[in-house]
N, CA, C and O atoms as a printed pandas DataFrame, in Angstrom:
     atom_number atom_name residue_name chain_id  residue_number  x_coord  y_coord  z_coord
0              1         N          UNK        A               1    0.846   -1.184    0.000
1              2        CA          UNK        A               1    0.000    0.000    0.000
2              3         C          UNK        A               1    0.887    1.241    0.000
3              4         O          UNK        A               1    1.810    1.239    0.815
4              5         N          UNK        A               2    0.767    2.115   -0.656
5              6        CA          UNK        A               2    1.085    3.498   -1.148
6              7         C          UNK        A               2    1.094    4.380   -0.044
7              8         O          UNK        A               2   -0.021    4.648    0.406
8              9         N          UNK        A               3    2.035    4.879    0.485
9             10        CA          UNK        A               3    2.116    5.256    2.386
10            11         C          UNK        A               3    1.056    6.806    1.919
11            12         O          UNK        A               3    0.137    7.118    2.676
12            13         N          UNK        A               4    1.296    7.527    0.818
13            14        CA          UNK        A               4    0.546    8.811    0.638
14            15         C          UNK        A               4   -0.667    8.384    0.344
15            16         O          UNK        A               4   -1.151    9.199   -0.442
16            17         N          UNK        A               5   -1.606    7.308    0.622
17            18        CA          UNK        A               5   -2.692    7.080   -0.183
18            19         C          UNK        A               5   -3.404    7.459    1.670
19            20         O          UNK        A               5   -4.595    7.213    1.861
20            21         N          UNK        A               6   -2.686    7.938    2.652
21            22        CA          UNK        A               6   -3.171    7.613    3.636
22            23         C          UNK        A               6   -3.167    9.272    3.747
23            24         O          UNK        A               6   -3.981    9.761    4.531
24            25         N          UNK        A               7   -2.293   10.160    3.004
25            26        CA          UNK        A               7   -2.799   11.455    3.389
26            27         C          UNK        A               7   -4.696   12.103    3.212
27            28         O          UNK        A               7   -5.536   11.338    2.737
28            29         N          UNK        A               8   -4.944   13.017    3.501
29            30        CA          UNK        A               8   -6.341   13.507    3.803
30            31         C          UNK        A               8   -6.238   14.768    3.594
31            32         O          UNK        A               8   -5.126   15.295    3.545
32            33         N          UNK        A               9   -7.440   15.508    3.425
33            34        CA          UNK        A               9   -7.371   16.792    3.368
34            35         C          UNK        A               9   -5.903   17.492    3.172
35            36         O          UNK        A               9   -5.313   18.077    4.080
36            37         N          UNK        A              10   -5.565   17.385    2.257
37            38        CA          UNK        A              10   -3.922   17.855    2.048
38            39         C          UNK        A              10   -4.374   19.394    1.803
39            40         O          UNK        A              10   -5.430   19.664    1.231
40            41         N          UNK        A              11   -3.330   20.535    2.369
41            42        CA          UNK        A              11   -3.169   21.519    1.387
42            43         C          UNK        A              11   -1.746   21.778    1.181
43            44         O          UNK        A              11   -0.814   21.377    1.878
44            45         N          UNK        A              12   -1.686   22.793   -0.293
45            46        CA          UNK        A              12   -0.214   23.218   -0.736
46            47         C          UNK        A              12    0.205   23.738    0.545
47            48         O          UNK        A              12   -0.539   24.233    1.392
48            49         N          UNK        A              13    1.469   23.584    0.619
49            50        CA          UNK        A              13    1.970   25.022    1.047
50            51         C          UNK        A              13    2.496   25.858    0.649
51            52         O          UNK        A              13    2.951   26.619    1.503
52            53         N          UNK        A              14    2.734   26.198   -0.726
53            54        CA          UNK        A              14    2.949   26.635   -1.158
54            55         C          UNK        A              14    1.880   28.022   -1.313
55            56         O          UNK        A              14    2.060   29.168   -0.902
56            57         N          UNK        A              15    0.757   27.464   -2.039
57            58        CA          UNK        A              15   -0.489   28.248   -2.496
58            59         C          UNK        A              15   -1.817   28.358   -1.457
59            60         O          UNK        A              15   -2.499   29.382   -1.418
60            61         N          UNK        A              16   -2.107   27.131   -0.588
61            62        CA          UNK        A              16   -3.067   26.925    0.074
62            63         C          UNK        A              16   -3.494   26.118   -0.701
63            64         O          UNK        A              16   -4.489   26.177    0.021
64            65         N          UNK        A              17   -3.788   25.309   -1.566
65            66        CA          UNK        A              17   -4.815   24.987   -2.081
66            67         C          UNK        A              17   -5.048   23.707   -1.635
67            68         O          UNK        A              17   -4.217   23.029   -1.031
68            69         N          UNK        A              18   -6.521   23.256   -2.013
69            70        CA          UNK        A              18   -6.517   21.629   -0.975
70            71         C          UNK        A              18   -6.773   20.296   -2.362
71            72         O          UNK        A              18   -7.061   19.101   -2.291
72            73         N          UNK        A              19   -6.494   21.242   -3.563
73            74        CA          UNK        A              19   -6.475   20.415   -4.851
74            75         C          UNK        A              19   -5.102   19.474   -5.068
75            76         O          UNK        A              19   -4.384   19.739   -6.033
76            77         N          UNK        A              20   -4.769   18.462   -4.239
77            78        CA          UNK        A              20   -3.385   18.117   -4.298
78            79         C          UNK        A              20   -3.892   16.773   -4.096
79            80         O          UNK        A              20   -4.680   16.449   -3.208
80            81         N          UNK        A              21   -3.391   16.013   -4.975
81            82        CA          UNK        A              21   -3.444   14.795   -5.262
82            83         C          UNK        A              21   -2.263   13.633   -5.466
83            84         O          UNK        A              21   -1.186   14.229   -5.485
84            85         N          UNK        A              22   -2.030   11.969   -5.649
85            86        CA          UNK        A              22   -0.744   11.573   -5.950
86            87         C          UNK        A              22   -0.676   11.437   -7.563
87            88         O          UNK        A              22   -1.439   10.989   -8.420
88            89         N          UNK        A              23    0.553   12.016   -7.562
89            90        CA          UNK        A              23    0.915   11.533   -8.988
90            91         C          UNK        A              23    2.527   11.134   -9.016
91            92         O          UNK        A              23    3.396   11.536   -8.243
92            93         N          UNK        A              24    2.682   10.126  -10.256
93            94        CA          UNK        A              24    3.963    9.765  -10.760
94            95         C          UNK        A              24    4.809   11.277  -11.408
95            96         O          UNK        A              24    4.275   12.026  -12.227
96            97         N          UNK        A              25    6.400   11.517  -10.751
97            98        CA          UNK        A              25    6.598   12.417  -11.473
98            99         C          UNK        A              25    8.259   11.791  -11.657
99           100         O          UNK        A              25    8.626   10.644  -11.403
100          101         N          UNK        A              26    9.099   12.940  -12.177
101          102        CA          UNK        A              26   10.299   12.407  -12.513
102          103         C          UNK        A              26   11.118   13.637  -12.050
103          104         O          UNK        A              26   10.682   14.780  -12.186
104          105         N          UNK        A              27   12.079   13.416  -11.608
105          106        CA          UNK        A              27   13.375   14.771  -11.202
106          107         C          UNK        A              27   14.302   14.139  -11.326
107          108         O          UNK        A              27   14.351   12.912  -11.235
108          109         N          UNK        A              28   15.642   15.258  -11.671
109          110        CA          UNK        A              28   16.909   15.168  -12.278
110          111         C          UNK        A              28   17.823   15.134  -10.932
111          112         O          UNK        A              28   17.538   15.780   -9.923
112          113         N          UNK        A              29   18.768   14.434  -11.035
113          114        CA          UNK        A              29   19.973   14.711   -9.767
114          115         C          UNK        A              29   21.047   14.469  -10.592
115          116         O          UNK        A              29   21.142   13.781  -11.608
116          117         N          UNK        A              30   22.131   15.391   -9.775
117          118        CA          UNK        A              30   23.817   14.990  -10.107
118          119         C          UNK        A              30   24.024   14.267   -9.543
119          120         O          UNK        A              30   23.412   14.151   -8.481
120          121         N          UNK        A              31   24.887   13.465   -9.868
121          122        CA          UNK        A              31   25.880   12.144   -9.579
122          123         C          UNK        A              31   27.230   12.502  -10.094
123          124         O          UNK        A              31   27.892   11.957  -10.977
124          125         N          UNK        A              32   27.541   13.718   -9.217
125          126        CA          UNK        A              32   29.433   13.920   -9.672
126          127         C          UNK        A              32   28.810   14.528  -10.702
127          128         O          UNK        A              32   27.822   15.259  -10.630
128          129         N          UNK        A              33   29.657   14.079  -12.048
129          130        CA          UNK        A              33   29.469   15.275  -12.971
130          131         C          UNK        A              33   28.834   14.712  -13.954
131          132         O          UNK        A              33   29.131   14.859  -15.140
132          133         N          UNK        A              34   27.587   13.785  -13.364
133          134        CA          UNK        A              34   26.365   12.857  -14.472
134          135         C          UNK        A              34   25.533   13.628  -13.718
135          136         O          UNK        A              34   25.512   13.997  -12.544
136          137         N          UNK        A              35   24.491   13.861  -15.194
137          138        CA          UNK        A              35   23.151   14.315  -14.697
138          139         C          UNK        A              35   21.931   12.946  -14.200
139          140         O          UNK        A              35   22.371   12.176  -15.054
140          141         N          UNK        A              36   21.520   12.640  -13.951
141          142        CA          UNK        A              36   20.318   11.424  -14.051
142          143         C          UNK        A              36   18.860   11.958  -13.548
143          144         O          UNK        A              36   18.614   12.751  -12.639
144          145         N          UNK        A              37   17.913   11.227  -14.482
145          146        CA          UNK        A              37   16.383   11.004  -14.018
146          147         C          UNK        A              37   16.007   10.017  -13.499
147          148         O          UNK        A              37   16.427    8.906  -13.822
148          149         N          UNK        A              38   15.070   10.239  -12.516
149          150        CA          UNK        A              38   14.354    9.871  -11.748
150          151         C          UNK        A              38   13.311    9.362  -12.319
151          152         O          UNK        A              38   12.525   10.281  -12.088
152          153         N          UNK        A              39   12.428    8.240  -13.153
153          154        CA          UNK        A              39   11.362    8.176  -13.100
154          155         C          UNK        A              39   10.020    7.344  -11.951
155          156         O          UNK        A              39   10.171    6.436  -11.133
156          157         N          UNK        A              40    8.840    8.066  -12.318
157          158        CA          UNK        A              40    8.027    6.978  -11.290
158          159         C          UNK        A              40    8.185    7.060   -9.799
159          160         O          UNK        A              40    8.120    6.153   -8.970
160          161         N          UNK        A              41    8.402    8.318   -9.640
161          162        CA          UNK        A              41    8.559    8.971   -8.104
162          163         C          UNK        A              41    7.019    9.478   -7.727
163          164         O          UNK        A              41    6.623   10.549   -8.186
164          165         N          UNK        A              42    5.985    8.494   -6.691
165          166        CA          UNK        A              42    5.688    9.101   -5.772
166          167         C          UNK        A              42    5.480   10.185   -5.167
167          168         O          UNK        A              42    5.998   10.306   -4.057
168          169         N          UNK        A              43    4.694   11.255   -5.692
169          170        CA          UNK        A              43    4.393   12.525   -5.374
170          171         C          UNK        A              43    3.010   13.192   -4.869
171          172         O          UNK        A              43    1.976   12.772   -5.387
172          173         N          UNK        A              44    2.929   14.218   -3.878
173          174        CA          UNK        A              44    1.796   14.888   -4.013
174          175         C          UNK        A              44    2.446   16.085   -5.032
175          176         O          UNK        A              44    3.592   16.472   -5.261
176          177         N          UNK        A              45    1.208   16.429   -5.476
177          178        CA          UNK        A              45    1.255   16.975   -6.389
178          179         C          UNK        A              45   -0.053   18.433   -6.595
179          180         O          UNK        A              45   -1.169   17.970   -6.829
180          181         N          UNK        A              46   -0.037   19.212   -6.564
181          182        CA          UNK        A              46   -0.801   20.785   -6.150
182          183         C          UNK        A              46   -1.748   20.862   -7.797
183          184         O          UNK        A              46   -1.266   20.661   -8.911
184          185         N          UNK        A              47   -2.750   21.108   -7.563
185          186        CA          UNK        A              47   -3.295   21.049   -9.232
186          187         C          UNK        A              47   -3.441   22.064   -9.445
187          188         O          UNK        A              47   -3.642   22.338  -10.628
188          189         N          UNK        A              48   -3.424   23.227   -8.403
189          190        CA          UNK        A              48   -3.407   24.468   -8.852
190          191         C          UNK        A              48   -1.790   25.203   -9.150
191          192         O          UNK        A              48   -1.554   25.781  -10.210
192          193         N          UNK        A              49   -0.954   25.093   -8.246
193          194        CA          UNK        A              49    0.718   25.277   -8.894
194          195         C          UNK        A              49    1.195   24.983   -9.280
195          196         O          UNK        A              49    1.947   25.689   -9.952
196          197         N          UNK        A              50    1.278   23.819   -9.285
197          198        CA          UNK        A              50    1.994   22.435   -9.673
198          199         C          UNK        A              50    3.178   22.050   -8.624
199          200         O          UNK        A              50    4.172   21.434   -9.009
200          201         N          UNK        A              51    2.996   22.476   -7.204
201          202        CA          UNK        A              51    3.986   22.343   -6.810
202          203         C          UNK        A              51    4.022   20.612   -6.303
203          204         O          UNK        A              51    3.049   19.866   -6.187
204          205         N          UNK        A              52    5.827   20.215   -6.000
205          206        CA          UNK        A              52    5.656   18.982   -5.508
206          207         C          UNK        A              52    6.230   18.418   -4.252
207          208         O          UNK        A              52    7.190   19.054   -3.816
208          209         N          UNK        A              53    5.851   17.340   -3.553
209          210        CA          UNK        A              53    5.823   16.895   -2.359
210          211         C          UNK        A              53    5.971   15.732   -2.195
211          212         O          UNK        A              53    5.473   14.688   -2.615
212          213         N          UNK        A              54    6.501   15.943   -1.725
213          214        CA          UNK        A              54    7.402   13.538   -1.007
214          215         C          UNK        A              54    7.076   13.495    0.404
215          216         O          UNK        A              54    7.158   14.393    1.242
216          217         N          UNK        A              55    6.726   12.399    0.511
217          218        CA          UNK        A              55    6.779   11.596    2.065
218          219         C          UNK        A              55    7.890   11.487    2.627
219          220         O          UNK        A              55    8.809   11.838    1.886
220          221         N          UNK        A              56    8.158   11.197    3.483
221          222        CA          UNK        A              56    9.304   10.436    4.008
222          223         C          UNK        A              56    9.951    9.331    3.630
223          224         O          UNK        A              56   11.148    9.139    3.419
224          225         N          UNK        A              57    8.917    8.548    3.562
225          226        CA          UNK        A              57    9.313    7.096    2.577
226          227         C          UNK        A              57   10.021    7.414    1.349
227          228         O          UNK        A              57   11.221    7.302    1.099
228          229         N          UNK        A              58    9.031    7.845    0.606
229          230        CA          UNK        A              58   10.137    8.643   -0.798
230          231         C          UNK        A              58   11.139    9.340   -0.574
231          232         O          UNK        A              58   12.047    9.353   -1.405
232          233         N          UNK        A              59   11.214   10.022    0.497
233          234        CA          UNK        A              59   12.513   10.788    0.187
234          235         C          UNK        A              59   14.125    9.899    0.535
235          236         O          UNK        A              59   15.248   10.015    0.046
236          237         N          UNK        A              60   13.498    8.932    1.705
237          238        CA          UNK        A              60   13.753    7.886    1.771
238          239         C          UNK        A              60   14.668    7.044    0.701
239          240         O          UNK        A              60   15.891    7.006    0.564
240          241         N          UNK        A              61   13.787    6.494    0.114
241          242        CA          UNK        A              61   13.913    5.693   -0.830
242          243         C          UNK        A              61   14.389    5.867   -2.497
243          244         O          UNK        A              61   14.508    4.976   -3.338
244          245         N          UNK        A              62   14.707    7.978   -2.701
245          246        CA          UNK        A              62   15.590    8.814   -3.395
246          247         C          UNK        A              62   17.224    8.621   -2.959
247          248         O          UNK        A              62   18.220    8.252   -3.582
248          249         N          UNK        A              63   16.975    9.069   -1.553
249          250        CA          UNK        A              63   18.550    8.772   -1.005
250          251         C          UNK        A              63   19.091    7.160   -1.283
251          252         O          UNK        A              63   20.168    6.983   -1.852
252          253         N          UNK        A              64   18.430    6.253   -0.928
253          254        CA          UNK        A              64   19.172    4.798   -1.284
254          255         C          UNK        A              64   19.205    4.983   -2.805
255          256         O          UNK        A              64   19.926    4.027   -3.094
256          257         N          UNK        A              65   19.021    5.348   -3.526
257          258        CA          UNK        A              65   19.270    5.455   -4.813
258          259         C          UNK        A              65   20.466    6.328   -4.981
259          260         O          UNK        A              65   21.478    6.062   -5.630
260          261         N          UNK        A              66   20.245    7.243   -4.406
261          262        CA          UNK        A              66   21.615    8.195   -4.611
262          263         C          UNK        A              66   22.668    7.686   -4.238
263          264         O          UNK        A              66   23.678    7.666   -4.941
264          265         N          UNK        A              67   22.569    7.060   -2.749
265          266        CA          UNK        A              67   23.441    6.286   -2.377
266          267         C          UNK        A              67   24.073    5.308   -2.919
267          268         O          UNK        A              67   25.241    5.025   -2.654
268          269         N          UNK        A              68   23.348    4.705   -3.732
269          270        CA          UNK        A              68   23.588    3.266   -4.785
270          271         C          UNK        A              68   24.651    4.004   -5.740
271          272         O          UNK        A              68   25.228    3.056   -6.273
272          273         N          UNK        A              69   25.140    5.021   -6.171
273          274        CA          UNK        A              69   25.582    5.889   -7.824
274          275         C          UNK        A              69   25.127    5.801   -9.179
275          276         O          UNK        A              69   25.643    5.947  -10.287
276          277         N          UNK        A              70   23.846    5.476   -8.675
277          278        CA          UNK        A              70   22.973    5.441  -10.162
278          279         C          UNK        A              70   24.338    4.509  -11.002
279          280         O          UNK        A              70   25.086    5.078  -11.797
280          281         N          UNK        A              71   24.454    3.234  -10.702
281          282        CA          UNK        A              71   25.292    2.124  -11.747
282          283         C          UNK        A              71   24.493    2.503  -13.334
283          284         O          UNK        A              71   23.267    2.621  -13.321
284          285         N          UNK        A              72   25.146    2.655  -14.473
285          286        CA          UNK        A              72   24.750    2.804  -15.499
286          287         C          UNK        A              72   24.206    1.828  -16.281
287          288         O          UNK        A              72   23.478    2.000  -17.258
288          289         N          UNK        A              73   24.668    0.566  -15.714
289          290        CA          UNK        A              73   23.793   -0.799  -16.077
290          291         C          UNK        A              73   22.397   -1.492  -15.702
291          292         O          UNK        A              73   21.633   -2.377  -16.086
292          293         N          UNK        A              74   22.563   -0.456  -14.639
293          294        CA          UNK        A              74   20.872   -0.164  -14.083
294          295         C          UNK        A              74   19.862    0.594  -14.604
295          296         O          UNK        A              74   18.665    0.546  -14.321
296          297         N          UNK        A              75   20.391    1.254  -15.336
297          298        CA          UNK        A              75   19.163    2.407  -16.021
298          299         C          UNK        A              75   18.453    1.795  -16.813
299          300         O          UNK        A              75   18.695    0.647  -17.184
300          301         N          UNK        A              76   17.401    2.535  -17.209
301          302        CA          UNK        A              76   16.100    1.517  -17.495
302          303         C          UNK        A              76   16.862    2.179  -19.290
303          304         O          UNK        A              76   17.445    1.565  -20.184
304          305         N          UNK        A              77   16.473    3.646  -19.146
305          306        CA          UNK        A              77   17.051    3.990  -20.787
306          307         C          UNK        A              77   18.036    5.008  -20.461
307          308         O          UNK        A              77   18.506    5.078  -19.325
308          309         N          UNK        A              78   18.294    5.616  -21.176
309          310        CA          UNK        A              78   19.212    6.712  -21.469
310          311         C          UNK        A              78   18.106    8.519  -22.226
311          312         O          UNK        A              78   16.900    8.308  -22.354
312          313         N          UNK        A              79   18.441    9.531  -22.494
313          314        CA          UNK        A              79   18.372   10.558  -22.460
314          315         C          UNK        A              79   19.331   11.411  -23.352
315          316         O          UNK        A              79   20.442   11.125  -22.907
316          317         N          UNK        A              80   19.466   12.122  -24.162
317          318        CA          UNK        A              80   20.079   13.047  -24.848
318          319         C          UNK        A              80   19.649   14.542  -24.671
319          320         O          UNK        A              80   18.731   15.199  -25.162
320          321         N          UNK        A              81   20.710   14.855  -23.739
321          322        CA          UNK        A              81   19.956   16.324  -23.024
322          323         C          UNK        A              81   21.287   17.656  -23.605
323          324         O          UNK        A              81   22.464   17.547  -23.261
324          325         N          UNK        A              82   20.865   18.626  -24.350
325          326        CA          UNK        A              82   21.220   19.637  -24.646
326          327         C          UNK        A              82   22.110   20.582  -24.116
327          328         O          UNK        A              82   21.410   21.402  -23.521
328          329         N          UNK        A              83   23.403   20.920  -24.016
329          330        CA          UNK        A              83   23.768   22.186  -22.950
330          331         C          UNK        A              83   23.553   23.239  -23.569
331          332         O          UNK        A              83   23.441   23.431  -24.779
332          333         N          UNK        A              84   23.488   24.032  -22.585
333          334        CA          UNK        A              84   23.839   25.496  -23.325
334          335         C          UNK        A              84   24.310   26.366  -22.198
335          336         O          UNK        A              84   23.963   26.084  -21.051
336          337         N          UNK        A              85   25.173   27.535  -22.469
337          338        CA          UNK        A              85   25.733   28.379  -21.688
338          339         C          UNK        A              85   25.310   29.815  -21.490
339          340         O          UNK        A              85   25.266   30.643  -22.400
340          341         N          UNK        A              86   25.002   30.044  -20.227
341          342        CA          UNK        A              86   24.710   30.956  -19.835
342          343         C          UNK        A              86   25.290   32.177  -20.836
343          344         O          UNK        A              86   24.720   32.940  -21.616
344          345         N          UNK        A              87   26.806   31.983  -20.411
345          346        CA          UNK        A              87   27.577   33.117  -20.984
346          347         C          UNK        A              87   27.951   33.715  -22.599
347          348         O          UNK        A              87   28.689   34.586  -23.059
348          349         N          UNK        A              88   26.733   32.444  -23.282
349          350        CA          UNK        A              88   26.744   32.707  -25.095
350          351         C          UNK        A              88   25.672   33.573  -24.868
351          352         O          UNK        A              88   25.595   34.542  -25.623
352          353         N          UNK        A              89   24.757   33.428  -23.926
353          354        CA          UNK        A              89   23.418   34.380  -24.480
354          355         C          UNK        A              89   23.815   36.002  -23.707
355          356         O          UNK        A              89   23.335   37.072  -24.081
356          357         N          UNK        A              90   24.554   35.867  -22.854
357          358        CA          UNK        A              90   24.914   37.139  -22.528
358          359         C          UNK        A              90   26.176   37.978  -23.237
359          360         O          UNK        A              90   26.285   39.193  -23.072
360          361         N          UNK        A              91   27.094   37.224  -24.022
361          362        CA          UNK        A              91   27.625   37.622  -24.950
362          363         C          UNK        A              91   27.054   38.549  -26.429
363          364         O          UNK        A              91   27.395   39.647  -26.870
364          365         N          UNK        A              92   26.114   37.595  -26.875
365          366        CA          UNK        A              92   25.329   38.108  -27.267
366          367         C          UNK        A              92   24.857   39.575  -27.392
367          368         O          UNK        A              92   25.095   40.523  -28.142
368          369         N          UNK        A              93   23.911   39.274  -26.079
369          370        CA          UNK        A              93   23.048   40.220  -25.957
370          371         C          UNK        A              93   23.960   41.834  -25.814
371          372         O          UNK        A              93   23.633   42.959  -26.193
372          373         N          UNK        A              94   25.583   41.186  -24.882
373          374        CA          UNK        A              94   26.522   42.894  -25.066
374          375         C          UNK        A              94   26.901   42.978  -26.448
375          376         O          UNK        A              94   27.123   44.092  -26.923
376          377         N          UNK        A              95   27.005   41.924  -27.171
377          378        CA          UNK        A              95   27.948   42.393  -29.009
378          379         C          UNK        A              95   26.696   43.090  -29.637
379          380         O          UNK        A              95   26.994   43.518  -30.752
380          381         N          UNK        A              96   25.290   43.370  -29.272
381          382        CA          UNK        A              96   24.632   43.825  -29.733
382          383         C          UNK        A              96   24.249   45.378  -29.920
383          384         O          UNK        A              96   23.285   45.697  -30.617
C-alpha cells in the first residue's frame, strides 16, 4: 500500500490549495558530474501550482538510490539532453 494514499485533506503550502493529489513524477539529480532522471517517483502533487511533495518514505527511498551511484547498467534507458551556456546568451546580448 502506497504510504501517501493515507494522506487527507492535504493543502499546498505553497499556495493553500486543498487540490493536491498523488501523482507519478520524474526529477533530475547529479551524480558527480552525471546528470540522471528519476522516473516513477511518488508525489503529491498541487493542481493548482503544480507544486511537488514527497513523504518520508520517498525521500527515503531517493537517497538509497543516490546512495547506490545510479550504476549505469541499471538504467532503465538513457536521455540526450542539450547544454547550453549561460555566458553565449549574454555575450550576445553585449555584441549587440
Amino acid at each position: 500500500m502506497n504510504p501517501l494514499e493515507h494522506q487527507s485533506s492535504l493543502t499546498c503550502a505553497n499556495c493553500g490549495s486543498t487540490n493536491v493529489g498523488i501523482r507519478p513524477v520524474r526529477s533530475a539529480f547529479w551524480q558527480d558530474d552525471r546528470l540522471v532522471v528519476v522516473e516513477d517517483i511518488p508525489a503529491l502533487v498541487c493542481g493548482a501550482c503544480a507544486e511537488q511533495f514527497y513523504d518520508d518514505a520517498t525521500v527515503v527511498g531517493i537517497d538509497l538510490l543516490r546512495g547506490g551511484g545510479f550504476p549505469a547498467e541499471e538504467a532503465r534507458t538513457e536521455l540526450r539532453v542539450p547544454v547550453f551556456s549561460f555566458g553565449d546568451v549574454v555575450a550576445v546580448k553585449r555584441g549587440s
